[in-house]
OpenMM code with the backbone's topology and positions (N, CA, C; nanometers):
from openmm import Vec3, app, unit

residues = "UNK UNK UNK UNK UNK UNK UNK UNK UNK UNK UNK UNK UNK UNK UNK UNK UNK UNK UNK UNK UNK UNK UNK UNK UNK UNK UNK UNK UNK UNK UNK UNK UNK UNK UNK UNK UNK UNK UNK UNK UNK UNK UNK UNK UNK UNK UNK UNK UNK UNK UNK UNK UNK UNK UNK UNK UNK UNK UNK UNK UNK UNK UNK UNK UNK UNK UNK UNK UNK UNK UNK UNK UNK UNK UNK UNK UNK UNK UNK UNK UNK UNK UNK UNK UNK UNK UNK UNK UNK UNK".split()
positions = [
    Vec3(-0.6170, -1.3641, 0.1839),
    Vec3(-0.4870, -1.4241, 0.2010),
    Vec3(-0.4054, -1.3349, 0.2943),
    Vec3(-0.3296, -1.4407, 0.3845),
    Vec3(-0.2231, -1.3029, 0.4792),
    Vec3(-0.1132, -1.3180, 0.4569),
    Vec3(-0.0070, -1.2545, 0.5380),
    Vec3(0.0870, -1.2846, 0.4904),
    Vec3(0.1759, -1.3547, 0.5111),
    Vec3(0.0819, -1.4605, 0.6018),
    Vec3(0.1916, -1.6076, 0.6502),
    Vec3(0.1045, -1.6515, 0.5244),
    Vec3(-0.0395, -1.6940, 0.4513),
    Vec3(-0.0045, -1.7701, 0.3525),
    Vec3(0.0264, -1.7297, 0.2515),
    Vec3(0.1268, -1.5843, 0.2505),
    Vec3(0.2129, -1.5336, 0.1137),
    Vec3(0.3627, -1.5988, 0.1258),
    Vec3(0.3736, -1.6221, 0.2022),
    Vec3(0.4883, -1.6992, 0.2893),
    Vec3(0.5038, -1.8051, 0.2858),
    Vec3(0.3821, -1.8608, 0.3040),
    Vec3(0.4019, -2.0328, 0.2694),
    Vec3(0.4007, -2.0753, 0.1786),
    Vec3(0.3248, -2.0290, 0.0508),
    Vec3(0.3122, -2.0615, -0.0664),
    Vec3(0.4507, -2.0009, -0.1487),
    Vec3(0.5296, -1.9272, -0.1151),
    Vec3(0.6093, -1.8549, -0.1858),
    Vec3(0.7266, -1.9752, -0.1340),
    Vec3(0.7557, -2.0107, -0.0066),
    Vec3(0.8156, -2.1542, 0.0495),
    Vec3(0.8405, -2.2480, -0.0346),
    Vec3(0.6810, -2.3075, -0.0352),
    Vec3(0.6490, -2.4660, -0.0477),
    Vec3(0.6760, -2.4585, -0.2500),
    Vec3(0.6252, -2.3044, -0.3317),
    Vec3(0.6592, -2.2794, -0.4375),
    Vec3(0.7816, -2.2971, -0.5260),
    Vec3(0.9128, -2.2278, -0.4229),
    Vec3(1.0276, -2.1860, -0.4750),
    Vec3(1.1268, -2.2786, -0.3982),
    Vec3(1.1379, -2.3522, -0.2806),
    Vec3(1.1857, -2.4201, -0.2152),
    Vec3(1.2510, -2.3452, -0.1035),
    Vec3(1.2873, -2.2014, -0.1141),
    Vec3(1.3158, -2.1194, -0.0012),
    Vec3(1.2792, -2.1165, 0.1498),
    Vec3(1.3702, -2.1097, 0.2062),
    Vec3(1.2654, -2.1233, 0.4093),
    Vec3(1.2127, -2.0252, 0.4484),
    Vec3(1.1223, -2.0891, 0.5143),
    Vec3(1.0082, -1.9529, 0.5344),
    Vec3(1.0527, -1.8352, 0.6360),
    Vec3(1.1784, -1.8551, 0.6865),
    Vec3(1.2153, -1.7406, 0.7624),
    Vec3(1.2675, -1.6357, 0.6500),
    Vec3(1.3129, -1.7130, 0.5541),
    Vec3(1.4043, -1.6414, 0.4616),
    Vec3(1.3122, -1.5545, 0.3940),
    Vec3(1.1799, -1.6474, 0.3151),
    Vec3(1.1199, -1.5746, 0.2431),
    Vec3(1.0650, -1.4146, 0.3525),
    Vec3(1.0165, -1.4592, 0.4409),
    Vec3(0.9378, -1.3208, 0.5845),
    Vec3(1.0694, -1.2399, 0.5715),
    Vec3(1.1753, -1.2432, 0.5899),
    Vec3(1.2645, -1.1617, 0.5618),
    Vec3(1.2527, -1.0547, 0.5022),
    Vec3(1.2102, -1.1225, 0.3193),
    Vec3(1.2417, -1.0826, 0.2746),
    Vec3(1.0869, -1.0014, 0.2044),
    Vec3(0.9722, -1.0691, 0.2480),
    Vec3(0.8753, -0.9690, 0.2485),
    Vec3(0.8488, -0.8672, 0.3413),
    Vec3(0.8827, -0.8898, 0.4381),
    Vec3(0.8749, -0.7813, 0.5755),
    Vec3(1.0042, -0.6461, 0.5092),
    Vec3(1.0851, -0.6899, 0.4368),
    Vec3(1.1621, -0.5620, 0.4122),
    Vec3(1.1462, -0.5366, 0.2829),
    Vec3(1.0380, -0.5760, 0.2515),
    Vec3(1.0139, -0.5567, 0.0804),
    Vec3(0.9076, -0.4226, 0.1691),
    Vec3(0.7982, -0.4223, 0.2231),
    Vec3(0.7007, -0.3852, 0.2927),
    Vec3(0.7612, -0.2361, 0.3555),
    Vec3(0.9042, -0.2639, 0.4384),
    Vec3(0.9083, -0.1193, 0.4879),
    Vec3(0.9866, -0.0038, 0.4091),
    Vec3(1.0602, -0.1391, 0.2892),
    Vec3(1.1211, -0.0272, 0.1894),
    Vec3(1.0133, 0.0366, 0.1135),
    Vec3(0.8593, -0.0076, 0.0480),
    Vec3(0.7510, 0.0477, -0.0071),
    Vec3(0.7201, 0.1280, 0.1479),
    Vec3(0.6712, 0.1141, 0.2551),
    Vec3(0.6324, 0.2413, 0.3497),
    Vec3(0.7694, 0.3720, 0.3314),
    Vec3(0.8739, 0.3816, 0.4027),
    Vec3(0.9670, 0.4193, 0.3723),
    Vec3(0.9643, 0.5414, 0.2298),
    Vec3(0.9582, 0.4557, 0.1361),
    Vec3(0.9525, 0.5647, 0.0444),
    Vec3(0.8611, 0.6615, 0.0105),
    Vec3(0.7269, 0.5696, 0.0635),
    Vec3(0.6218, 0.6405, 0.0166),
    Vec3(0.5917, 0.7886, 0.1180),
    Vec3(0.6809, 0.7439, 0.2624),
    Vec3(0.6859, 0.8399, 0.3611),
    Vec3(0.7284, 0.9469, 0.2907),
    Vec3(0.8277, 0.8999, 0.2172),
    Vec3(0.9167, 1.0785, 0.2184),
    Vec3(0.8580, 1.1110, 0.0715),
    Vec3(0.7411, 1.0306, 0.0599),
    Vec3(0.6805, 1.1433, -0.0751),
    Vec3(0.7316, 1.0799, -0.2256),
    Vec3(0.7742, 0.9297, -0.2354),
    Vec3(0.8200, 0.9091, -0.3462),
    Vec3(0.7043, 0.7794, -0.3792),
    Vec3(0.6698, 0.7292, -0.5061),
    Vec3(0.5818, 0.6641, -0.5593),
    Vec3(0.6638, 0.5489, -0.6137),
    Vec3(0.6326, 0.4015, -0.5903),
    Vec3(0.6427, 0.2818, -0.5637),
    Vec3(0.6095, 0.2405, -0.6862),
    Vec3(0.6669, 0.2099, -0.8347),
    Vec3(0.6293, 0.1417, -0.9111),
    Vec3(0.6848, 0.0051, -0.9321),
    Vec3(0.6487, -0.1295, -0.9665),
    Vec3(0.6251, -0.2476, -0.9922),
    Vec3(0.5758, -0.2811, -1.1189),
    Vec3(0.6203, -0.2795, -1.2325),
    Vec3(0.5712, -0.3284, -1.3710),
    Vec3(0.5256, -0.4777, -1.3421),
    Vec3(0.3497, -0.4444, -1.4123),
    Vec3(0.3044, -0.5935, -1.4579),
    Vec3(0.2569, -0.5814, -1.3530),
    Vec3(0.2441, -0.4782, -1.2240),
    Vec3(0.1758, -0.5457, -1.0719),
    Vec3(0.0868, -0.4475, -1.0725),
    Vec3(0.1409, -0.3071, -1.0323),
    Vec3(0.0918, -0.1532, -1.0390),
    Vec3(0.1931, -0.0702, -0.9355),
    Vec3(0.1032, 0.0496, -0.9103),
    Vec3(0.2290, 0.1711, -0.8769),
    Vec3(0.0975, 0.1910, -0.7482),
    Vec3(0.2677, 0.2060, -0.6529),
    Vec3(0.1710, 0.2832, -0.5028),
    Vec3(0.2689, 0.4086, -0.5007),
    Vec3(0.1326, 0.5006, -0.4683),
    Vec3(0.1522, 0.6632, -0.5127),
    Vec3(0.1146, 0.7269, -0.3896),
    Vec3(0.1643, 0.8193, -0.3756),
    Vec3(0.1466, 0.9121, -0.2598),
    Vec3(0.0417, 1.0438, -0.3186),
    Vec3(-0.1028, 1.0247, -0.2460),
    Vec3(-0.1712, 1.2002, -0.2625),
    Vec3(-0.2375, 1.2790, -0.2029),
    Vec3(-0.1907, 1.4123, -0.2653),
    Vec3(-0.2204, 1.4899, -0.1401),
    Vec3(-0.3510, 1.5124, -0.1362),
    Vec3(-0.4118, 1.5616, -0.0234),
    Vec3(-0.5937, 1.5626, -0.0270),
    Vec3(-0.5619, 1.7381, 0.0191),
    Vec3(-0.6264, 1.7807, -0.0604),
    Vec3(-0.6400, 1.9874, 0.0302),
    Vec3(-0.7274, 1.9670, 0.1314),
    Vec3(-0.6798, 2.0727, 0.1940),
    Vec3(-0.7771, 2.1263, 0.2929),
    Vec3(-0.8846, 2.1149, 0.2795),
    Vec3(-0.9742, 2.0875, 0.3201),
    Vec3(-1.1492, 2.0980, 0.3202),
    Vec3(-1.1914, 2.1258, 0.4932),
    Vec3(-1.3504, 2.1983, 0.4632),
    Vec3(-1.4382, 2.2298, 0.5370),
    Vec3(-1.5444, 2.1052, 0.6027),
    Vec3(-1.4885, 2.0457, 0.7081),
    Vec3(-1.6132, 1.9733, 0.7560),
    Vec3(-1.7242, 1.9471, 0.8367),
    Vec3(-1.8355, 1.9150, 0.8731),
    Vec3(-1.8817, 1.9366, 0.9892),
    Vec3(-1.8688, 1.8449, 1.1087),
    Vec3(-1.9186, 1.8600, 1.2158),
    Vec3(-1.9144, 1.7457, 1.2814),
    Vec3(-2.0908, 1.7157, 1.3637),
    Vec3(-2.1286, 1.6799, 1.2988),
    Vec3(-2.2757, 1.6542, 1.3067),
    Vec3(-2.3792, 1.6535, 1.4407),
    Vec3(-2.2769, 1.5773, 1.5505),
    Vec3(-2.3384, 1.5475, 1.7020),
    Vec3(-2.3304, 1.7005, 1.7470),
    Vec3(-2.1936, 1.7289, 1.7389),
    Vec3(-2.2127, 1.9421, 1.8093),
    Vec3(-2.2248, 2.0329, 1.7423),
    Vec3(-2.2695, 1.9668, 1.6120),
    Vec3(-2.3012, 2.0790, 1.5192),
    Vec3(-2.2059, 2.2227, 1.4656),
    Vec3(-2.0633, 2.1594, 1.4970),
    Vec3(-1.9586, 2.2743, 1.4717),
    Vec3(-1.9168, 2.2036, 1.2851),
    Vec3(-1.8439, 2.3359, 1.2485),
    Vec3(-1.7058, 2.3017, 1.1441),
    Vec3(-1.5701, 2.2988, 1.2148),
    Vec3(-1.5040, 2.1805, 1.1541),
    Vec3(-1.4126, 2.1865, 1.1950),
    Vec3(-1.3390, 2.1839, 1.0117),
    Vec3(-1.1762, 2.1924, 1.0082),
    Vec3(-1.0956, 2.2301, 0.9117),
    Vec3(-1.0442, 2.1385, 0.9082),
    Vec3(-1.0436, 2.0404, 0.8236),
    Vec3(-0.9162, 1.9145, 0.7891),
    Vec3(-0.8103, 1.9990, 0.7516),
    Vec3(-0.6698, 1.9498, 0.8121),
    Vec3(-0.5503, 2.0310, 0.6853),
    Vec3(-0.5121, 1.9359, 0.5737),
    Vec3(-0.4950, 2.0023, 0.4709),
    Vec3(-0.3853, 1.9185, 0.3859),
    Vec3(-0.3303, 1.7919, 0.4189),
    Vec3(-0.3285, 1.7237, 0.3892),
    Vec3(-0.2444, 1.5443, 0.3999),
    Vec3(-0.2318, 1.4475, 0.3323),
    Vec3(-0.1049, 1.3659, 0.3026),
    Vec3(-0.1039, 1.2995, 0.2678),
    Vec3(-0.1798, 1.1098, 0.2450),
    Vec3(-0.2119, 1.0987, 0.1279),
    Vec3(-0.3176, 0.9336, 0.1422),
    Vec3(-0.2342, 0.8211, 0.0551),
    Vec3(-0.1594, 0.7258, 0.0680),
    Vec3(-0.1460, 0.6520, -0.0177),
    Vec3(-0.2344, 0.5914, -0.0863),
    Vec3(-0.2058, 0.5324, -0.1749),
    Vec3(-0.2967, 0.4718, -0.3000),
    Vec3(-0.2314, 0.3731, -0.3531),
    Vec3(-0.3119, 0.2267, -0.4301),
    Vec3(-0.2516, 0.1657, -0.4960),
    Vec3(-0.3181, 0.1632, -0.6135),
    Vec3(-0.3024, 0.1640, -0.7244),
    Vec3(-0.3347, 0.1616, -0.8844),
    Vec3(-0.2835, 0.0263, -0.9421),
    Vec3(-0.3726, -0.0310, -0.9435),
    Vec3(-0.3152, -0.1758, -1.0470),
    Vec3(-0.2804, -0.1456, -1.1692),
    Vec3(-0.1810, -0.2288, -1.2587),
    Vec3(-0.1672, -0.1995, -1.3385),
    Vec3(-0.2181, -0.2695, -1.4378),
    Vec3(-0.2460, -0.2909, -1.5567),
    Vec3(-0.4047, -0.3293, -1.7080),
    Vec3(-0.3558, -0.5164, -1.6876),
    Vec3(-0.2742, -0.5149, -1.7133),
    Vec3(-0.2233, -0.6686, -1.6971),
    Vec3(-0.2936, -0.7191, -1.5249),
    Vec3(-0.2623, -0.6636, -1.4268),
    Vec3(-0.3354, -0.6919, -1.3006),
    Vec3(-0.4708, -0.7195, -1.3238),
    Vec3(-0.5723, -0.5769, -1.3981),
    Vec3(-0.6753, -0.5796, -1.3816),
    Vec3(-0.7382, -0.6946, -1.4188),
    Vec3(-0.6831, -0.7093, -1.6488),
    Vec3(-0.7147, -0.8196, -1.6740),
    Vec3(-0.6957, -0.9493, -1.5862),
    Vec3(-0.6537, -1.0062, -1.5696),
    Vec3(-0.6292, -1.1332, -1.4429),
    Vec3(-0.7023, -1.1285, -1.3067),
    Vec3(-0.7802, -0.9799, -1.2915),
    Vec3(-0.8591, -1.0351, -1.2067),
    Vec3(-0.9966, -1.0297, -1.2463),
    Vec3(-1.0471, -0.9518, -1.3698),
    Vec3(-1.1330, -0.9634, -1.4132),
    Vec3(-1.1520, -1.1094, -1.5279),
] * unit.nanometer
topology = app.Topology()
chain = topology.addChain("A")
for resn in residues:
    res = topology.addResidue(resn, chain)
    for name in ("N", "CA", "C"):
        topology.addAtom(name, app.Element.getBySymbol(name[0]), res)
């Protein structure tokens, strides 16, 4: 599903116009990026939580020139469903 048909169905669902609804998912979207930028974790009861984590440093190789190179530290988002999600999709 994308997110014109999260859009349309959320439309043709609620009776809202579909510019209105994109509105209002497109800034649902950069307020979850946004936060998660500056390091804060995104919870949604009944949906799940998007979390920010950090990965350490590690040692890697690079196989074709046969060197190590050093990943640094960085940040990975994540999403975690939450038990109510899971059930419903299992």
């Amino acid at each position: 599903m994308t997110k014109a048909d999260i859009v349309n169905e959320i439309s043709r669902s609620t009776g809202i116009e579909k510019a209105a609804v994109l509105t209002t998912i497109e800034k649902f979207m950069e307020i979850v990026k946004d936060s998660m930028a500056h390091g804060e974790n995104v919870y949604l009861r009944g949906f799940g939580s998007f979390n920010v984590k950090i990965r350490k440093e590690k040692t890697a190789r690079n196989i074709s020139k046969g060197t190590t190179i050093i990943i640094p530290e960085h940040k990975v988002p994540t999403f975690k469903p939450a038990k109510t999600f899971l059930d419903d999709v299992k």
